[in-house]
C-alpha positions as CSV (number, residue, x, y, z in Angstrom):
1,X,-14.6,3.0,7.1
2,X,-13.2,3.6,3.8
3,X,-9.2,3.1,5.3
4,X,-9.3,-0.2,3.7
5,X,-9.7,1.4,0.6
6,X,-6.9,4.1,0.4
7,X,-4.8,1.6,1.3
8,X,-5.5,-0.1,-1.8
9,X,-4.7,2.2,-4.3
10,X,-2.0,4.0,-2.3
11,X,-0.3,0.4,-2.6
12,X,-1.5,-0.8,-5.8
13,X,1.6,-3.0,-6.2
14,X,1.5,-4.4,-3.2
15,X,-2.1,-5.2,-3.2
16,X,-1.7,-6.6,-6.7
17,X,1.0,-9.2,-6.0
18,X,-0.6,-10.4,-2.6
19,X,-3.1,-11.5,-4.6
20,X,-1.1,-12.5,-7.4
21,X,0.3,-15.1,-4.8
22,X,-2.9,-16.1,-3.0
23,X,-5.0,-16.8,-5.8
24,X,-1.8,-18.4,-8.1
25,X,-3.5,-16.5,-10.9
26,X,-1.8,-14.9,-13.8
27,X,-2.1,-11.2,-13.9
28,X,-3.7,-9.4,-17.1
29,X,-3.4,-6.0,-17.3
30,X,-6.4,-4.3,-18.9
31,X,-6.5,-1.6,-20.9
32,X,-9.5,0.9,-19.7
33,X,-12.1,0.0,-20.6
34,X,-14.9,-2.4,-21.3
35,X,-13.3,-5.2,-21.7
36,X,-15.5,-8.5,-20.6
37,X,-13.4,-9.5,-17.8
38,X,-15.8,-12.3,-16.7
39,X,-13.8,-14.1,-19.5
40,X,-10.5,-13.2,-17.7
41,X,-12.1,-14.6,-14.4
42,X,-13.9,-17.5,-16.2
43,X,-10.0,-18.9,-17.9
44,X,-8.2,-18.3,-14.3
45,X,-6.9,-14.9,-14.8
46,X,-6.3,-12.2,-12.2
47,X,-7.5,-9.1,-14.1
48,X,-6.7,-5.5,-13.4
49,X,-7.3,-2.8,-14.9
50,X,-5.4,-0.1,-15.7
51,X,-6.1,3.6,-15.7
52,X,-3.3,5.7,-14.7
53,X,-0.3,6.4,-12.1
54,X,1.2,9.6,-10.3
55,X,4.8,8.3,-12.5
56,X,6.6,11.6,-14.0
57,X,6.3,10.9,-18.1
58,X,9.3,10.1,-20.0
59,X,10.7,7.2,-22.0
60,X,7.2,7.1,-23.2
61,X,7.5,10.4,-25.0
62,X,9.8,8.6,-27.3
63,X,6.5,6.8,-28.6
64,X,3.6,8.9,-28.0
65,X,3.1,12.4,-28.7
66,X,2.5,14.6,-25.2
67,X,-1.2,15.5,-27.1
68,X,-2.2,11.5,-26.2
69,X,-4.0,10.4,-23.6
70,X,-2.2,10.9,-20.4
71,X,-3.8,7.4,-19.1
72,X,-2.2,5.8,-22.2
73,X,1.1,7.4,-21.8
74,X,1.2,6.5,-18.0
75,X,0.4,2.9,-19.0
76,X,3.2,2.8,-21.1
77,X,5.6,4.7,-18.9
78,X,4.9,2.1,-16.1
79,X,6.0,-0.8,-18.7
80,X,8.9,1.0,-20.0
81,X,10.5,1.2,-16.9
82,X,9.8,-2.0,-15.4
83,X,7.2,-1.5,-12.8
84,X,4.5,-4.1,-14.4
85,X,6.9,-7.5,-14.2
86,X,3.5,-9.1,-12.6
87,X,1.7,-8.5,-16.0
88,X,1.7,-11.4,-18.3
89,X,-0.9,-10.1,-20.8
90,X,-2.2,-7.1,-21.6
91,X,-5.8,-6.6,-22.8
92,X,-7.0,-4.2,-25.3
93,X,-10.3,-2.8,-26.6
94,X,-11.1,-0.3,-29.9
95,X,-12.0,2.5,-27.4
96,X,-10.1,5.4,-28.8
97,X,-7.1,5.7,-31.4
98,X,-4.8,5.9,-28.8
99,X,-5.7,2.8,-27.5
100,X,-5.6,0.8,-30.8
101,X,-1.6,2.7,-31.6
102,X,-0.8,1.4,-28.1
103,X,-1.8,-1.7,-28.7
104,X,0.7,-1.8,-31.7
105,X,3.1,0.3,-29.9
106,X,2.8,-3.1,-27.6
107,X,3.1,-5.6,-29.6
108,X,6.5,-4.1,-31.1
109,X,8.2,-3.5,-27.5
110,X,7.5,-6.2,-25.5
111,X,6.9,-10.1,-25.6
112,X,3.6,-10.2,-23.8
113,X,0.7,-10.8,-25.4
114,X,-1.6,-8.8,-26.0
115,X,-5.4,-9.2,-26.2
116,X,-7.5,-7.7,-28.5
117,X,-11.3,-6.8,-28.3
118,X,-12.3,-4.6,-31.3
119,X,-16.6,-3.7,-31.3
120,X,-17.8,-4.6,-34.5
121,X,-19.3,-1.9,-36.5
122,X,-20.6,-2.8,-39.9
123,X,-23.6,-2.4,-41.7
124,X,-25.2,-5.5,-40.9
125,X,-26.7,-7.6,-38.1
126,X,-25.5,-10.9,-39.3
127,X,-22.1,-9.4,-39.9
128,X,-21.4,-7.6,-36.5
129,X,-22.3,-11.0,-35.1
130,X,-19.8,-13.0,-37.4
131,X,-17.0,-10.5,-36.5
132,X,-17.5,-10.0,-33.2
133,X,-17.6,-13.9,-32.6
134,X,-14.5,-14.3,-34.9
135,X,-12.7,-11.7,-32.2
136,X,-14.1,-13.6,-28.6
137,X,-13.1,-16.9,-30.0
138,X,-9.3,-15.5,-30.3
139,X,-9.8,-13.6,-26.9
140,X,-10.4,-16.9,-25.7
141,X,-7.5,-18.9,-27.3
142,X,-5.3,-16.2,-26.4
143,X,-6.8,-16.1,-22.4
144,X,-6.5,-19.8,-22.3
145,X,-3.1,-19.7,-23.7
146,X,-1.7,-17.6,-20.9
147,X,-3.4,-18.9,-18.1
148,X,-3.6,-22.7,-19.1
149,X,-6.8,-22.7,-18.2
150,X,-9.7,-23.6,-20.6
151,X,-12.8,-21.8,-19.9
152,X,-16.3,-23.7,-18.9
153,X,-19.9,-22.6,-19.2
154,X,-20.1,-23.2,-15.3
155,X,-17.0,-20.9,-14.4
156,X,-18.5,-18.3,-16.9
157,X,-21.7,-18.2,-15.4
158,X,-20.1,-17.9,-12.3
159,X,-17.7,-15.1,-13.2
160,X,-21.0,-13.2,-14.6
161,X,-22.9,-13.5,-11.3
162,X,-20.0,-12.2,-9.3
163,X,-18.9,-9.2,-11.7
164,X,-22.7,-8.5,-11.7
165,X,-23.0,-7.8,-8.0
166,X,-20.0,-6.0,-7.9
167,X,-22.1,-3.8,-10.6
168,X,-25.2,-3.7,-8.3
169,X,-22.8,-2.8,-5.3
170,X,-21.2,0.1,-7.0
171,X,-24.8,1.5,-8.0
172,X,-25.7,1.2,-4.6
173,X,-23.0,3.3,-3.6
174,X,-23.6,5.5,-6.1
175,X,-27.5,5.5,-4.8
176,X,-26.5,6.5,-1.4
177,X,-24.0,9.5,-2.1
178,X,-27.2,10.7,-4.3
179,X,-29.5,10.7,-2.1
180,X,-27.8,11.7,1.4
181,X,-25.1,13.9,0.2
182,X,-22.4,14.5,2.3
183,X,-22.3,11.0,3.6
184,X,-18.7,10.5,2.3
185,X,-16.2,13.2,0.5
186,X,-15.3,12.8,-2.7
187,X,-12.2,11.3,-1.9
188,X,-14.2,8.1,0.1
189,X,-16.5,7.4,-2.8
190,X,-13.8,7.9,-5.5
191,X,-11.1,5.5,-3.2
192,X,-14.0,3.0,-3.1
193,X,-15.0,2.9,-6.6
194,X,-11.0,2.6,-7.6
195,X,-10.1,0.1,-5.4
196,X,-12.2,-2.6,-7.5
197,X,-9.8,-1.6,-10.5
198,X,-7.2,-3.9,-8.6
199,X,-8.7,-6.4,-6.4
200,X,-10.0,-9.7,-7.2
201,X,-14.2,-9.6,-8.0
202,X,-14.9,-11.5,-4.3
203,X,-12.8,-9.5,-2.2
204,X,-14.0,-6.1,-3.6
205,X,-17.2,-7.3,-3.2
206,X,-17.0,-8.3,0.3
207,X,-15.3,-4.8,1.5
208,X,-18.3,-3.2,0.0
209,X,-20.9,-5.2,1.8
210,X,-18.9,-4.1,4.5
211,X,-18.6,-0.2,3.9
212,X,-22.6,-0.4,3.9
213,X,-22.8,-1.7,7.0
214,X,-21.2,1.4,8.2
215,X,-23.0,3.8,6.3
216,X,-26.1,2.5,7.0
């Protein structure tokens, strides 16, 4: 049941650039994690997240210290050495201060553009709302300038109601490994959970449907 899965993230690259080709959507690389990627859905982008690889660290020593976060470093390493070509963009959030260096680390190596999602936090109602605004309106310009691709009220909504049953299947899953333990081994749940990191919203969604009808 959950072969379709390990083959996913034993083949990330391969999965990535078969759909890459099939949807003729621009790959965005995002930074982990929450990041709205019903934007990157709603302005034509192919969004997948990154969190990490089994690459032996080295060039990107030369730019983060070996105390960092070994997801950022990874990230990094992968670029350094060529292995993320499909990547157009990259996009960031304020989630840690390794995160926010890499994003500058970025923006000094490499020509791709990078995205930038800071949370607002600021003393006042009215003025988280005017920053944060200020920073999804340049999201936006910058996603519609890499995809070409202007993003509509109707495609939003419609990226929201997919990434939120993805949401609802993952607690499902989550639901059933609670409460009949021993269903699936760790390595199962863990495969399944991962393998939405690099497949298109619909497709993940369907192989989970799927899995349940197994497991039921």
């Amino acid at each position: 049941m959950f072969e379709p899965f390990y083959e996913v993230i034993s083949n990330v690259s391969k999965t990535v650039l078969k759909y890459e080709k099939e949807l003729g959507r621009p790959v965005i690389g995002v930074m982990p994690a929450y990041f709205p990627m019903e934007l990157i859905d709603a302005a034509g982008g192919y969004a997948v997240q990154l969190w990490g690889n089994n690459l032996p660290l080295g060039k990107s020593d030369a730019y983060l210290q070996t105390y960092c976060c070994s997801v950022a470093r990874s990230v990094l390493e992968l670029e350094l050495i060529g292995g993320a070509e499909m990547v157009k963009a990259y996009a960031f959030t304020s989630l840690c201060d390794t995160l926010i260096n890499l994003r500058e680390i970025y923006k000094r190596l490499f020509p791709k553009l990078t995205l930038e999602l800071s949370i607002p936090i600021t003393r006042t109602v009215e003025a988280r709302r005017s920053y944060l605004k200020s920073v999804i309106q340049s999201v936006v310009i910058g996603l519609e300038k890499v995809t070409g691709q202007g993003i509509k009220a109707d495609l939003l909504t419609e990226a929201a109601r997919i990434r939120g049953l993805t949401r609802a299947l993952q607690r499902r899953l989550y639901k059933i490994r609670r409460e009949r333990p021993g269903i699936m081994k760790n390595r199962d749940f863990y495969s399944a959970i991962k393998a939405g990191f690099f497949l298109p919203p619909a497709v993940y969604n369907e192989m989970l449907e799927s899995l349940f009808y197994g497991l039921d």
